[in-house]
C-alpha positions, 0 to 999 in steps of 0.5 A: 249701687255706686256709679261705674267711676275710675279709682286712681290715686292722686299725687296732690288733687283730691275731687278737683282741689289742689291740697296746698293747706291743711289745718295743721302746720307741717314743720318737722322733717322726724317722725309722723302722726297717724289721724283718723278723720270722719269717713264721710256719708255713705263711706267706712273706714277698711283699715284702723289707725291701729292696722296701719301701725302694724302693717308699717312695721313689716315695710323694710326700711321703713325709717328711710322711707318716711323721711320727711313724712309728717303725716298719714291721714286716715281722710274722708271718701270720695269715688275717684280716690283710693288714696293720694300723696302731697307735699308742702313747699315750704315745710318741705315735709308731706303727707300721705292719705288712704280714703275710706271706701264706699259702704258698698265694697263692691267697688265698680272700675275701669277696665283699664285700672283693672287690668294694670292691678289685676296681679293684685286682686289676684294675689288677695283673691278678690272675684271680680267680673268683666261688664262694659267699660267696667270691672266690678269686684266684689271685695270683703272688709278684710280684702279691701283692707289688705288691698289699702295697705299692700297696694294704695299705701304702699303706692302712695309710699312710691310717690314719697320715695319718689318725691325724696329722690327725684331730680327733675321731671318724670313722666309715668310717676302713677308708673313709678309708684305701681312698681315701687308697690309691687316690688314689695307685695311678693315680699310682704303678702305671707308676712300680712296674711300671718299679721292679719289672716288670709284676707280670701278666707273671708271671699270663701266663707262668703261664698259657701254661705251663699251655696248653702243658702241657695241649697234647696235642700 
C-alpha cells in the first residue's frame, strides 16, 4: 500500500526540483505537442495522449486558452504530484504536465486535500473512506481518468490562464486554479461522460461483483 502523502499540483517544482530546463527548446508562442514519457516504477499512465486531444476538444475556447502553450507533457509519477504548470522565462511559452498515478489507484489523501475537491469525487462518484489525517479513494481507471482531466488538467489550465493574464502577485493562485477548474466541470461533465462514458459505471460493476463474489450462495 502507498504511503498516506498529500497529492497537490505544483506551479513550477516537482519532487523538490525547480523545472527551469528541459530537454527541448521551447521557442513557439503557436501551437502545442502532446508527448508521452515513461510512467516511472510502480506508476500507469490513466489517461492517452489520444484522450487527451479528445477531451481538449470540448474545452470552450480552447485557442485562447493555450496561448503560448508549447507543451503538454504526459511525465512521469511521483506521490506528491497530480499534475504541475511551468513557464520559461526566456521563450515566454510554458508547459503543462499530468503525471501517471500509482498502479495502486486507491489513492491515500490528506483530509484537507480531500475536503477542498470532495464536490469532485462526488461528482465521478469515487467511494471514498474517512481514516486519520487520511482519505483513501478508491478510484477505477476510468475515474481517475475522468478526474485527470476534469479537474488536474483543467487546474493546470487555471494556472496558464492565470499566468497569461496576471499582473502582479496573487496570493491563492492553487485557489485560483480550483475555481477556474470548477467553473468548467458542471459544464463539461455530461459532455465527457457522452465522450468517454459514465466514469461510475466502472466503481458500480466493481461493486456488484464483489457482492456476487461474497454471496455464499
Amino acid at each position: 500500500m502507498p504511503p498516506a502523502v498529500v497529492r497537490k499540483t505544483s506551479t513550477k517544482v516537482v519532487n523538490g526540483v525547480v523545472r527551469t530546463k528541459s530537454r527541448f527548446t521551447l521557442t513557439s508562442i503557436h501551437g502545442y505537442t502532446i508527448e508521452k514519457l515513461p510512467p516511472g516504477r510502480g506508476f500507469k499512465h490513466v489517461v492517452s495522449p489520444r484522450q487527451l486531444a479528445q477531451f481538449i476538444e470540448i474545452i470552450p475556447n480552447w485557442e485562447d486558452l493555450s496561448y503560448r502553450l508549447r507543451r503538454i507533457e504526459l511525465a512521469p509519477g511521483y506521490l506528491n504530484y497530480f499534475g504541475y504548470h511551468t513557464f520559461y522565462r526566456r521563450s515566454d511559452v510554458a508547459l503543462i504536465a499530468l503525471n501517471a498515478w500509482p498502479k495502486r489507484l486507491w489513492t491515500p489523501l490528506s483530509v484537507g486535500f480531500f475536503r477542498r475537491h470532495r464536490h469532485v469525487f462526488e461528482a465521478l462518484q469515487v467511494p471514498y473512506e474517512i481514516q486519520f489525517r487520511k482519505a483513501i479513494c478508491r478510484f477505477t481507471v476510468a475515474q481517475a481518468r475522468a478526474f485527470s482531466l476534469l479537474h488536474v488538467f483543467l487546474h493546470e489550465v487555471g494556472h496558464h490562464h492565470d499566468w497569461l493574464h496576471r499582473r502582479g502577485a496573487r496570493k491563492n493562485i492553487e485557489g485560483y486554479a480550483d475555481k477556474f477548474a470548477d467553473s468548467y466541470l458542471e459544464e463539461l461533465l455530461p459532455i465527457y461522460k457522452e465522450r468517454f462514458g459514465d466514469p461510475a459505471r466502472s466503481s458500480m460493476f466493481v461493486a456488484e461483483e464483489v457482492d456476487l463474489i461474497n454471496d455464499p450462495e
